[in-house]
N, C-alpha and C positions, 0 to 999 in steps of 0.2 A: 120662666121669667126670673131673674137675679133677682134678689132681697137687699134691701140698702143693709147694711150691717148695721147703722146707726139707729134706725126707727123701723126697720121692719118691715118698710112700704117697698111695693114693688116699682121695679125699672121699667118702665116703658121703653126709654131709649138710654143710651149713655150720656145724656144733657141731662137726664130727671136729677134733681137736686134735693138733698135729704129734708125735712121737714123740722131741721134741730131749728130754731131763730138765729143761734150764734153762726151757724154756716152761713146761712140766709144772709145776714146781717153781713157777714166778712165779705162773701161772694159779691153782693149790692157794692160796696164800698168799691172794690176791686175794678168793676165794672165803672163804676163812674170818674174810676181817678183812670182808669184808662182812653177814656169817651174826652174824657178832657185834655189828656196826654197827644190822643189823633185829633182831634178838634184845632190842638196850634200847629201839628205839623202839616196840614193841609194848607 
């Protein structure tokens, strides 16, 4: 199992996401300004 470099926790899969809040926090964001981006092109 790969070790996240940033927190040390391990990788289940290539999705697992580090447990820093600032990734977390940017990732969230990223995701919603894109949900909103496909939401008007439908």
């Amino acid at each position: 199992m790969p070790f996240c470099p940033h927190c040390g926790a391990e990788y289940r899969d290539s999705f697992t996401v580090c447990k820093d809040p600032f990734l977390i926090a940017l990732i969230q964001s990223l995701v919603s300004i894109f949900s909103k981006i496909f939401g008007k092109l439908k």
